[in-house]
C-alpha positions as CSV (number, residue, x, y, z in Angstrom):
1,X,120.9,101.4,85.8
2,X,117.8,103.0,87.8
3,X,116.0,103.3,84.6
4,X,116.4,99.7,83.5
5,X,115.5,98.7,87.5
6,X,112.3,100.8,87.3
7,X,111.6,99.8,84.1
8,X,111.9,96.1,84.8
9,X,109.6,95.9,87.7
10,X,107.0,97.6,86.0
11,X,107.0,95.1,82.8
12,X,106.8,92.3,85.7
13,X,104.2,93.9,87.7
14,X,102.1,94.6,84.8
15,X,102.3,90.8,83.3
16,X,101.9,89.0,86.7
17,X,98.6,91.7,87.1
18,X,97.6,90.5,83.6
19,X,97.9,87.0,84.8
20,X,95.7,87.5,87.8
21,X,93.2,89.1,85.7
22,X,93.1,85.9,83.3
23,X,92.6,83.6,86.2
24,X,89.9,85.8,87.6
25,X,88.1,86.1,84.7
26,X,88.7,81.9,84.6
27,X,87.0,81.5,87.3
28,X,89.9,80.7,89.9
29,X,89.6,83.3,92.2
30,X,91.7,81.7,95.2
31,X,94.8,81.5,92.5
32,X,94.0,85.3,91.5
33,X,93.8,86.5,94.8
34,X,97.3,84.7,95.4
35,X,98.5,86.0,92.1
36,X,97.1,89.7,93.2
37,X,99.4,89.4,97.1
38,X,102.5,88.4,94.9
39,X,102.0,91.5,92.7
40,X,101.6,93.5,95.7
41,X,104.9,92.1,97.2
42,X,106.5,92.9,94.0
43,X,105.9,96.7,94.3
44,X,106.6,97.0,98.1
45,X,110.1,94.5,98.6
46,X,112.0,96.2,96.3
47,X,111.7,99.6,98.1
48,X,113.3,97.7,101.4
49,X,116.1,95.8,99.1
50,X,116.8,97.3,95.6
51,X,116.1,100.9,96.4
């Protein structure tokens, strides 16, 4: 079950990077920034809820 957690969160963290790169690259830089703090909160609230 560890495995699948670990696994998980980094398939999500890696898409939801890939999306702030897209919308950089778009020219929204605001949304990517946004998009960049909810990747960040996706590798740090896990460590004070899941694990």
């Amino acid at each position: 079950m560890s495995l699948f957690t670990y696994v998980s969160l980094l398939s999500i963290t890696i898409y939801t990077f890939g999306f702030a790169v897209s919308l950089w690259k778009g020219k929204q830089k605001m949304s990517a920034v946004a998009v960049l703090f909810l990747t960040l909160c996706i590798i740090i609230l896990p460590f004070f809820t899941i694990l």
